[in-house]
C-alpha positions as CSV (number, residue, x, y, z in Angstrom):
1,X,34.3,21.5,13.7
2,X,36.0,18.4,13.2
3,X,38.9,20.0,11.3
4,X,39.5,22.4,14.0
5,X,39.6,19.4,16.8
6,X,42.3,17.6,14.6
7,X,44.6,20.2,14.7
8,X,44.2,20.8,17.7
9,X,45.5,17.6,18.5
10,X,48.1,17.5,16.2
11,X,49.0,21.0,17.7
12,X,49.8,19.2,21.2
13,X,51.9,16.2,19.9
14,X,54.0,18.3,18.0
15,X,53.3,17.4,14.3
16,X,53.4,20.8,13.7
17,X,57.0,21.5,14.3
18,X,59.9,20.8,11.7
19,X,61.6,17.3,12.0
20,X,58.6,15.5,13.3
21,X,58.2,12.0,11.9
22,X,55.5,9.9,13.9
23,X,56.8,6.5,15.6
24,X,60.7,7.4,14.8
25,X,61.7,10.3,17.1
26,X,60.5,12.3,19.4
27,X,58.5,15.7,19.8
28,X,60.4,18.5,18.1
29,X,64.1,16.7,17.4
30,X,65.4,17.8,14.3
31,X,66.2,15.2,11.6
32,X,69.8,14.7,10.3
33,X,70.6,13.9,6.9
34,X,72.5,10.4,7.8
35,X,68.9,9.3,9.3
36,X,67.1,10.7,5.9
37,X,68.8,8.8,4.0
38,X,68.7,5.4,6.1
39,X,64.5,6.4,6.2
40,X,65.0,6.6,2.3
41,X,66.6,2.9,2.2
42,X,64.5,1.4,4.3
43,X,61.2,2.4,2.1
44,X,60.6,1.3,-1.2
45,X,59.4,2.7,-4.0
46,X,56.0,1.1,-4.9
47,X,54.4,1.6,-8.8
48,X,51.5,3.8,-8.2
49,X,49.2,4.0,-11.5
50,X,48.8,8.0,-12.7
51,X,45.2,9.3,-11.9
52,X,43.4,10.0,-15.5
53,X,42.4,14.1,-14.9
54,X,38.9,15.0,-16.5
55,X,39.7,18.2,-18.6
56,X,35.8,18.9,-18.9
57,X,34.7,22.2,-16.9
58,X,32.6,22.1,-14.3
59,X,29.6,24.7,-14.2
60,X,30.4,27.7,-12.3
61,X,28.2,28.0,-9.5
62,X,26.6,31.4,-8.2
63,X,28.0,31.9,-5.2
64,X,30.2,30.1,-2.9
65,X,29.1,31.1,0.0
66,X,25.8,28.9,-0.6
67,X,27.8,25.8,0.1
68,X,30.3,26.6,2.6
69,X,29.3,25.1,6.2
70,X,31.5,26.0,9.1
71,X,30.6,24.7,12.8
72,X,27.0,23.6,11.1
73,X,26.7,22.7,15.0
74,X,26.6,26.4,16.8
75,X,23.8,27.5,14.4
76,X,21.4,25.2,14.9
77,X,18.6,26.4,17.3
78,X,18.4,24.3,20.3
79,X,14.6,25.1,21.0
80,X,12.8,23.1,17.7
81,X,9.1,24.4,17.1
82,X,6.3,21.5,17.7
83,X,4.6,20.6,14.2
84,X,1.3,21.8,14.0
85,X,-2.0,19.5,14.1
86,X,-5.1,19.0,12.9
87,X,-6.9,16.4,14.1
88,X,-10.9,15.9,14.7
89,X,-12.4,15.3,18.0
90,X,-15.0,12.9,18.3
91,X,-17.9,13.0,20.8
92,X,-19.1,9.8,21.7
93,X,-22.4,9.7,24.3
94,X,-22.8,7.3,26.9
95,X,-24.8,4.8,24.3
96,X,-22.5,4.4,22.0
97,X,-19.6,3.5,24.6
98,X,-22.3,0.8,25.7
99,X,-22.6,-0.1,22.8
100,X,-19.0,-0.5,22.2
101,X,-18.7,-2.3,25.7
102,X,-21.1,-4.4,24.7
103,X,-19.4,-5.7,21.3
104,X,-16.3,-6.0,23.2
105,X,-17.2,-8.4,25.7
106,X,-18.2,-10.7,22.7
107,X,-20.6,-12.6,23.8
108,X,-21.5,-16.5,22.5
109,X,-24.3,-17.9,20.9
110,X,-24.9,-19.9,24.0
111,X,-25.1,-16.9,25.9
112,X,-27.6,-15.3,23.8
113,X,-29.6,-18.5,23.9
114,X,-29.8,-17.9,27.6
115,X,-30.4,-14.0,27.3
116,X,-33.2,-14.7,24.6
117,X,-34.6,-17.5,27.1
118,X,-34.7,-15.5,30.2
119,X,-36.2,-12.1,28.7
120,X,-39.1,-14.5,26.9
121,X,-40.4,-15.9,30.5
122,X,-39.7,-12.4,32.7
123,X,-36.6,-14.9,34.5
124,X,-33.9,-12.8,36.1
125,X,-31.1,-11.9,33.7
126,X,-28.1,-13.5,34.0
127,X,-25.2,-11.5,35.6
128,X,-23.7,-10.7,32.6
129,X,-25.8,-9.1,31.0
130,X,-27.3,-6.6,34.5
131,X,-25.1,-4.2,33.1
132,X,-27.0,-3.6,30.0
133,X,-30.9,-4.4,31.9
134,X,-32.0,-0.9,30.8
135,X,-31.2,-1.7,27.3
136,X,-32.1,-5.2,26.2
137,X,-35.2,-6.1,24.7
138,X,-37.2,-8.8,23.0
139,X,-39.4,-8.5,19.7
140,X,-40.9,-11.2,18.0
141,X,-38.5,-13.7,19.0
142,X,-35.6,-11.2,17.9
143,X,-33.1,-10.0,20.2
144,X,-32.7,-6.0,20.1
145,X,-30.1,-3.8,22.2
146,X,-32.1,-0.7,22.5
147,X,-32.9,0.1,18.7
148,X,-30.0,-2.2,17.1
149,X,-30.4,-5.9,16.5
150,X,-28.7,-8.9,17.7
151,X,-28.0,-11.1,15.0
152,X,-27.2,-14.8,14.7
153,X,-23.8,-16.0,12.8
154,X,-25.4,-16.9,9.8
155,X,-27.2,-13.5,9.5
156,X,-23.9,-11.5,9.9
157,X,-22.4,-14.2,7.5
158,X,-25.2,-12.9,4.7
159,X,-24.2,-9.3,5.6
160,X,-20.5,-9.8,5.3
161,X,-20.6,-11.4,1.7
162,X,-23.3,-8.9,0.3
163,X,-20.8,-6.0,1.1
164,X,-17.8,-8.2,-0.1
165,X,-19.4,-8.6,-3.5
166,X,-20.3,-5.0,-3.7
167,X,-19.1,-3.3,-6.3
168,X,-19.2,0.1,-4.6
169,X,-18.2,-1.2,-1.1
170,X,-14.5,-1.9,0.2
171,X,-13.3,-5.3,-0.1
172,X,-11.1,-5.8,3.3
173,X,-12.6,-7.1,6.6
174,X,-11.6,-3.5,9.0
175,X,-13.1,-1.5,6.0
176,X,-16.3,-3.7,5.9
177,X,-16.6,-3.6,9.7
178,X,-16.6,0.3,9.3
179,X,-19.3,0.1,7.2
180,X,-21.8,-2.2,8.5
181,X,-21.1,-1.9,12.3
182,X,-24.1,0.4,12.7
183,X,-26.7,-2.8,11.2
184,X,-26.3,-4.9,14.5
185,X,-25.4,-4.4,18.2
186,X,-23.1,-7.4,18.3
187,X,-21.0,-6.9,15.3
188,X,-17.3,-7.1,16.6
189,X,-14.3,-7.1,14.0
190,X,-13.2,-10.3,15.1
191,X,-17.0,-11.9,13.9
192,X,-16.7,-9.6,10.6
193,X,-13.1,-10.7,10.3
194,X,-14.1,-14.5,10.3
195,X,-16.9,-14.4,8.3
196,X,-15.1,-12.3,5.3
197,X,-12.3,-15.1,5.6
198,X,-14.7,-17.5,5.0
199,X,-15.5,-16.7,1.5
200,X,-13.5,-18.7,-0.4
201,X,-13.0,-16.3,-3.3
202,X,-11.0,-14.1,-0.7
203,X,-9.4,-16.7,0.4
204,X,-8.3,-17.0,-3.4
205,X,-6.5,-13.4,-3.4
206,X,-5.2,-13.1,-0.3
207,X,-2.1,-11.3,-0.5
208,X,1.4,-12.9,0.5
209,X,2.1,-11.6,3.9
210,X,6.1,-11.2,3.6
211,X,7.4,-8.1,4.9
212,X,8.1,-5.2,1.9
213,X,11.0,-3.3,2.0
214,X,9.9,0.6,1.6
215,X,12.9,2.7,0.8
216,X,11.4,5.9,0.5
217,X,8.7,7.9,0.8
218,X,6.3,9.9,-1.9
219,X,5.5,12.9,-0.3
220,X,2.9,15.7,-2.1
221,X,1.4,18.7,0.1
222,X,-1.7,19.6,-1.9
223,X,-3.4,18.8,-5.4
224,X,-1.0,19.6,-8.0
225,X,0.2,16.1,-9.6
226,X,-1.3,13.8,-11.4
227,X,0.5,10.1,-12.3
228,X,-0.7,7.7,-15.3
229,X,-0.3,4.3,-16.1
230,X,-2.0,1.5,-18.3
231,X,-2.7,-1.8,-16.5
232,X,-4.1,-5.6,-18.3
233,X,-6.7,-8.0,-16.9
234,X,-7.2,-10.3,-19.1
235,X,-6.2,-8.9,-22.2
236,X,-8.6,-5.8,-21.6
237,X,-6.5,-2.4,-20.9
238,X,-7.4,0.3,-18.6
239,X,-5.8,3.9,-18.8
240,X,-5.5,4.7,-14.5
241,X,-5.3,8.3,-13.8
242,X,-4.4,9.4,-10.0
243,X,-3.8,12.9,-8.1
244,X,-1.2,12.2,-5.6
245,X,-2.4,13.5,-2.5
246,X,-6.0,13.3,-2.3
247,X,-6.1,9.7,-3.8
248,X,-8.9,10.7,-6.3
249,X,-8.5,8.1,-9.4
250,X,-10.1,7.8,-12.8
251,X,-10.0,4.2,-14.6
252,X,-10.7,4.7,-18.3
253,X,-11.5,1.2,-20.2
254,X,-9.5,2.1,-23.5
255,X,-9.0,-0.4,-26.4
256,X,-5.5,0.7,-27.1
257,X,-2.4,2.4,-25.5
258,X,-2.3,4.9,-28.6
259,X,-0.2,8.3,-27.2
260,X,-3.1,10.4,-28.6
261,X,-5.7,8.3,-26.5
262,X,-4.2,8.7,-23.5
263,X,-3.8,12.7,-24.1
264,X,-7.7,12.7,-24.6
265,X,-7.8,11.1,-21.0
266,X,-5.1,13.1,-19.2
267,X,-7.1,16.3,-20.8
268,X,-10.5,15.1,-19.7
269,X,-9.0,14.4,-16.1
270,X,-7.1,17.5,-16.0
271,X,-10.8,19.1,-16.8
272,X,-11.9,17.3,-13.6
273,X,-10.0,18.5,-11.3
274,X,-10.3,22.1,-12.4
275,X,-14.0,22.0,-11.4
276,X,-12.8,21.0,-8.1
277,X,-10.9,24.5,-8.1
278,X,-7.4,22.9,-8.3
279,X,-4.8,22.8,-11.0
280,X,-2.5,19.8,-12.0
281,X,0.9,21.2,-12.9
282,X,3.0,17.9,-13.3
283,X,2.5,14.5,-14.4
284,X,4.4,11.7,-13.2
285,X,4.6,8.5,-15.2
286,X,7.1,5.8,-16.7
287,X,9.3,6.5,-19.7
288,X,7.6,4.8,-22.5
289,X,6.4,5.9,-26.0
290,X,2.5,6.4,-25.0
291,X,3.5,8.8,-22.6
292,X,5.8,10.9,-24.5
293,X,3.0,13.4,-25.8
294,X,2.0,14.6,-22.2
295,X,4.6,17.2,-22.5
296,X,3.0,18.8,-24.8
297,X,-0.3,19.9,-22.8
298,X,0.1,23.0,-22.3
299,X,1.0,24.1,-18.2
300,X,1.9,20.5,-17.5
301,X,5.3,19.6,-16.7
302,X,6.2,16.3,-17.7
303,X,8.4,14.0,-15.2
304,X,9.9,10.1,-16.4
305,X,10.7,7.7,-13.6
306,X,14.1,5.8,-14.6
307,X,13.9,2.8,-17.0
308,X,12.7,-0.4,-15.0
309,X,12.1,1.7,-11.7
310,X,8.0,1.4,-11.2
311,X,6.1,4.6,-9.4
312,X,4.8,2.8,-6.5
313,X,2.8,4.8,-5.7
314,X,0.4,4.5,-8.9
315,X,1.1,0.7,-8.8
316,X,-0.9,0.7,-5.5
317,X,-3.8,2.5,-7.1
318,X,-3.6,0.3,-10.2
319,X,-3.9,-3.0,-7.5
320,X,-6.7,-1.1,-5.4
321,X,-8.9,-1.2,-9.3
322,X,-7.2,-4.8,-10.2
323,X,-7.7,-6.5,-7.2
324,X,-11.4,-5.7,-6.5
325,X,-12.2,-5.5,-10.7
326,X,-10.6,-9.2,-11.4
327,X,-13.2,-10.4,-8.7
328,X,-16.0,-9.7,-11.5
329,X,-14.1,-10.2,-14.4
330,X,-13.5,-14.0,-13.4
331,X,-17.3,-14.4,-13.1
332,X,-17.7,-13.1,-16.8
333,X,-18.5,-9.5,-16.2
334,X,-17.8,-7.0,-18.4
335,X,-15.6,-4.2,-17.2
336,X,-17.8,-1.8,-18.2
337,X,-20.3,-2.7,-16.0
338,X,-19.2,-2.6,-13.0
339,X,-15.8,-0.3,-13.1
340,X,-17.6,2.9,-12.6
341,X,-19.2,1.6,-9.3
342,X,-16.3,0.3,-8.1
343,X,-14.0,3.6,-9.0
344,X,-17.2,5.5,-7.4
345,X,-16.9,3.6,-4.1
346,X,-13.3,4.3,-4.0
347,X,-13.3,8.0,-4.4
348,X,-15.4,8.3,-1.2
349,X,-13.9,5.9,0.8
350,X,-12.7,7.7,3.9
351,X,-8.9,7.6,4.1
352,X,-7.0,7.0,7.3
353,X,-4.1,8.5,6.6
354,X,-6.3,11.9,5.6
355,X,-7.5,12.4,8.8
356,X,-10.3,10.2,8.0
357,X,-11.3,12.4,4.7
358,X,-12.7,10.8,1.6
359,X,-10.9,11.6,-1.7
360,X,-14.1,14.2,-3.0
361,X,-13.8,15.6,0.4
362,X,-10.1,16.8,0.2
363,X,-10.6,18.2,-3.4
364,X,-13.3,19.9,-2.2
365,X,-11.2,21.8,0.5
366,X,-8.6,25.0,0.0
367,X,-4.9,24.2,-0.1
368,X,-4.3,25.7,2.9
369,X,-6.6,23.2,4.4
370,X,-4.7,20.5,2.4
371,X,-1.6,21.5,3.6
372,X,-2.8,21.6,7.6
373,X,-3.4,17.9,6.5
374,X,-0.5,17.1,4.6
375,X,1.5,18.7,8.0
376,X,-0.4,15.5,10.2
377,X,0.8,12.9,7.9
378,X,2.8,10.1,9.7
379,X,5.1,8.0,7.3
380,X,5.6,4.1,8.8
381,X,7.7,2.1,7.5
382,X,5.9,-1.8,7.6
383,X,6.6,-4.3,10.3
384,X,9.1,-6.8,9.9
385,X,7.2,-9.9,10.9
386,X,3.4,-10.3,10.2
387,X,1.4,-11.7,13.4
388,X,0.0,-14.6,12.1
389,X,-1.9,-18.0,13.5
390,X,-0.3,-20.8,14.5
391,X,-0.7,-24.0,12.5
392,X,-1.7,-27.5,14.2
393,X,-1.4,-30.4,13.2
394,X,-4.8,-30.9,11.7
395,X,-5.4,-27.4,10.5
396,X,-7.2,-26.6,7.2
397,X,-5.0,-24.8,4.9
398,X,-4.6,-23.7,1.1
399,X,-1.2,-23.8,-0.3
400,X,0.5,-20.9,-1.5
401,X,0.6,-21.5,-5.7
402,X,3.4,-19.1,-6.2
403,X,7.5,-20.7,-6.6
404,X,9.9,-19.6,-3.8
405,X,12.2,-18.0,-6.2
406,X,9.3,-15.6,-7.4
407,X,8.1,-15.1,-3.7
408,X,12.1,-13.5,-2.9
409,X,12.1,-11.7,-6.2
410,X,9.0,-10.9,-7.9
411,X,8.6,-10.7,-11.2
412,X,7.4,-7.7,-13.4
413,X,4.4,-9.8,-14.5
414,X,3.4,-10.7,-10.7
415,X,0.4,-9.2,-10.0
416,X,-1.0,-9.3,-6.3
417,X,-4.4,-9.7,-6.8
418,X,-4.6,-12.4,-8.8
419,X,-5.3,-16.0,-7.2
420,X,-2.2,-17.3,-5.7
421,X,-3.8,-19.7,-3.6
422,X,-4.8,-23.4,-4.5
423,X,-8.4,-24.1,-5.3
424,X,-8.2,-27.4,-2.8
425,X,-8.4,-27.2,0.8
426,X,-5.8,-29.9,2.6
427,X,-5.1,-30.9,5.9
428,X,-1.7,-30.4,7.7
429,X,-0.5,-33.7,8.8
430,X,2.7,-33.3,10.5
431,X,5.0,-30.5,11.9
432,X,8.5,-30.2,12.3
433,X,11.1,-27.7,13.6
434,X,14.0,-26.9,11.4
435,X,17.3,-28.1,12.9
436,X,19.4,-25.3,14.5
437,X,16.4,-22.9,15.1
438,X,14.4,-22.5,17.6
439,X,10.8,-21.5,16.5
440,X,10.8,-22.2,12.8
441,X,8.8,-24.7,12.1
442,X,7.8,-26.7,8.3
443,X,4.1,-28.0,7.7
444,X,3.9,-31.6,6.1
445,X,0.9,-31.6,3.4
446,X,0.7,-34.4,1.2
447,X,4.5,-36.0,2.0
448,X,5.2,-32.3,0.8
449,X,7.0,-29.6,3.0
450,X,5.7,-25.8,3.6
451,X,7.2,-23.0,5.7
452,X,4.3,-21.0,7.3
453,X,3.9,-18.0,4.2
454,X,3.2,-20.7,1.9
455,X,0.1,-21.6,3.7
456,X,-3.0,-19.9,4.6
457,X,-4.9,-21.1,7.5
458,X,-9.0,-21.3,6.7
459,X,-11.7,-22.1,8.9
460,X,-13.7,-25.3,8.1
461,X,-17.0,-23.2,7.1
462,X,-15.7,-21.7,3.8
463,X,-18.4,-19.5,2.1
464,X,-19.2,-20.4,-1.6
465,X,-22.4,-18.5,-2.0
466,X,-21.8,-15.9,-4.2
467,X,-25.2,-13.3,-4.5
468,X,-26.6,-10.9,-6.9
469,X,-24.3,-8.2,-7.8
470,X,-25.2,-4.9,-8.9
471,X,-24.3,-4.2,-12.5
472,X,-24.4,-1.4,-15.7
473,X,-25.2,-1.8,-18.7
474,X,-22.7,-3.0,-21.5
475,X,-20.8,-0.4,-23.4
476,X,-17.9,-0.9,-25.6
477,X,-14.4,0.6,-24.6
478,X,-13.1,3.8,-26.1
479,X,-11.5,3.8,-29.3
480,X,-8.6,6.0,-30.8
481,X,-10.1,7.5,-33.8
482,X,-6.6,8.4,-35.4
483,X,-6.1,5.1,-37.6
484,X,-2.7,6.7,-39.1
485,X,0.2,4.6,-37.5
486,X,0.5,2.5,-40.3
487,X,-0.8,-1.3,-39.0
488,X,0.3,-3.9,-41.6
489,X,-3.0,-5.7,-43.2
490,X,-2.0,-9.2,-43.8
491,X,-5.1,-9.5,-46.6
492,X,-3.6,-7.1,-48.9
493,X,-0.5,-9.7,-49.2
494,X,-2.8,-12.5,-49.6
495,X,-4.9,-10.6,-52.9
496,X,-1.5,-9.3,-54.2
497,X,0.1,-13.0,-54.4
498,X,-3.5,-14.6,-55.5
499,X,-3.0,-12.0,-58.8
């Protein structure tokens, strides 16, 4: 289309027509010789450098009419079909929006003091609260809305860290709130939220809220890959297994990264999923010599990311294990004791992005139900800027422990859920606005300068109580039982020399 428009103009000025030369005569005047050769003077030769030719033959292709496009524009169909949806409809009853009205309002502790006061000596209820008359009670001394408590600070504080420590339980504050907002009536996220930042080993791990630049997306539309990777905490290695679209992982706590081993596991995962009534077909994973052998299981094709260019995909998975696993691994726990329970919690922990479906509960559905899923999925790309709190002077904080250099480019040994932040809790003494800007501001700290990523603001109470956590028994990892690679024994050496 937009070969046809140029000639079309060069059609109308002429450029068609013999003689024309653009800027030195006009339309359709023939050229002399005399003026050729003054053109010819005027204009000198410049060196131009032959073009080196390739003599290799291209592939023929099948037919050329697969790749010809001619006005791509006229055939495109103005009327564009609405995607299909699938979506679940909640009913909610008139409770549970009370309920919800209720925990929105937020009420203080001061006003509960009065609430608790005035339905102990039959006084009139305060005004705020006439709304809910029909549903506020009092049992020994405890403050109920119809059947759900009212609980104190400190009480939602003990509920908050016993699912934070958990091995089968999530470990962020919106995914805690989900679970626990049915154990009181005044649970709001913003309470959850400030008691699970409290606990100073999250404040230890929080992550480095920088914006990430996503350049793509990893798109699958039912259960048919699988991706593999190894991962070290603390010199143990774990073999992480993932199917791509339901989010269904497997963690194996291996003693080595032998090729053989991880076959075992792949086959032994692969077995898994068939009793769900799907088949993996491909296995995505990175390019190195323990992965080399999964081409050779049989129906599986085989797919290497470049050299140096991570699957991101699998890396999240890995951090999902990591970052809750290293919380029990720096309290001396063995990974054999609690990785199960924590892989277990993950698999049925309802995804958003799924239409709220757990990981068992999409392998459990057909493919065409996978796919009316798949068809719903929304891709973001992150926000540039992350809303966070402002800093007075004053202010509590914990000072990023990570250079600036490895905060722009991160190295391959960065790991996100390690600790990052310092174990001391300082004071922010003085703040300053960069020159020449207008709302970027640096945080003084011990005669030392911050900009507001390197700090995370805490609030006074931090939480060191850590609880009883659920545990397994001990077991060893799993060993390769193929002991021919040829591992150098340095006692032989030792007898041979003492001879």
């Amino acid at each position: 289309m937009i070969n046809s428009f140029r000639e079309w103009i060069l059609d109308i000025v002429g450029a068609y027509e013999p003689g024309y030369v653009k800027g030195k005569l006009n339309k359709g005047t023939k050229i002399t010789q005399k003026t050729l050769s003054k053109l010819k003077k005027e204009s000198k030769a410049e060196k131009i450098e032959k073009i080196k030719i390739s003599k290799t033959k291209l592939k023929e292709r099948e037919s050329d009419d697969e790749y010809e496009i001619d006005n791509i524009m006229m055939k495109i169909d103005p009327i564009i079909p609405q995607p299909k949806k699938y979506r679940i409809f909640k009913v909610i009853s008139e409770e549970q929006k009370l309920v919800q009205h209720f925990r929105f309002i937020n009420y203080s502790q001061e006003s509960m003091d009065l609430l608790r006061n005035s339905l102990k000596n039959n006084l009139q209820l305060p005004d705020k609260f006439e709304r809910f008359k029909a549903y506020l009670n009092l049992k020994n001394g405890r403050l109920y809305f119809k059947d759900l408590p009212i609980l104190r600070q400190p009480e939602i504080q003990k509920i908050c860290r016993e699912a934070y420590f958990n091995p089968e339980e999530p470990i962020g504050c919106d995914q805690i709130y989900k679970l626990i907002q049915h154990k009181a009536a005044n649970l709001s996220r913003s309470k959850v939220r400030k008691a699970i930042q409290s606990i100073e080993q999250y404040q230890l791990r929080r992550e480095i809220r920088r914006p990430k630049e996503v350049m793509s997306n990893f798109k699958v539309f039912s259960t048919n890959t699988a991706m593999v990777d190894m991962f070290f905490i603390n010199n143990f290695k774990f073999l992480n297994i993932a199917e791509a679209f339901s989010g269904y992982i497997k963690v194996y706590f291996v003693n080595s990264g032998h090729a053989d081993l991880i076959n075992e596991c792949m086959i032994d995962f692969i077995k898994e999923i068939k009793s769900y009534h799907h088949t993996i077909t491909r296995v995505l994973s990175d390019p190195g010599s323990e992965n080399k052998k999964l081409k050779n299981i049989p129906g599986i094709t085989s797919i290497f990311t470049e050299t140096a260019q991570p699957l991101h995909l699998i890396e999240y998975y890995n951090s999902l294990v990591a970052r809750r696993l290293m919380l029990y691994l720096d309290l001396n726990f063995d990974p054999s004791e609690v990785l199960p329970l924590i892989i277990t919690g993950i698999n049925n922990r309802k995804r958003r992005r799924r239409n709220d479906f757990s990981p068992i509960e999409i392998l459990n559905m057909s493919i065409q139900d996978q796919k009316r899923i798949a068809q719903d999925i929304v891709y973001k790309v992150p926000e540039q800027f992350y809303n966070m709190k402002k800093i007075h002077k004053g202010s509590f904080v914990r000072i990023l422990m990570v250079s600036r250099k490895s905060q722009r480019v991160r190295s391959m040994s960065y790991k996100g859920y390690r600790k990052k932040f310092s174990p001391d809790v300082y004071q922010v003494s003085r703040i300053k606005r960069i020159p020449g800007t207008i709302n970027v501001f640096k945080y003084v700290v011990n005669s030392k300068e911050y900009f507001r990523n390197e700090l995370l603001l805490i609030p006074e109470y931090i939480d060191k109580i850590i609880p009883q956590i659920q545990k397994l028994p001990r077991k060893e990892p799993l060993f390769d039982l193929n002991d021919d690679d040829g591992i150098y024994v340095p006692s032989d050496m030792e007898e041979s020399e003492s001879d």
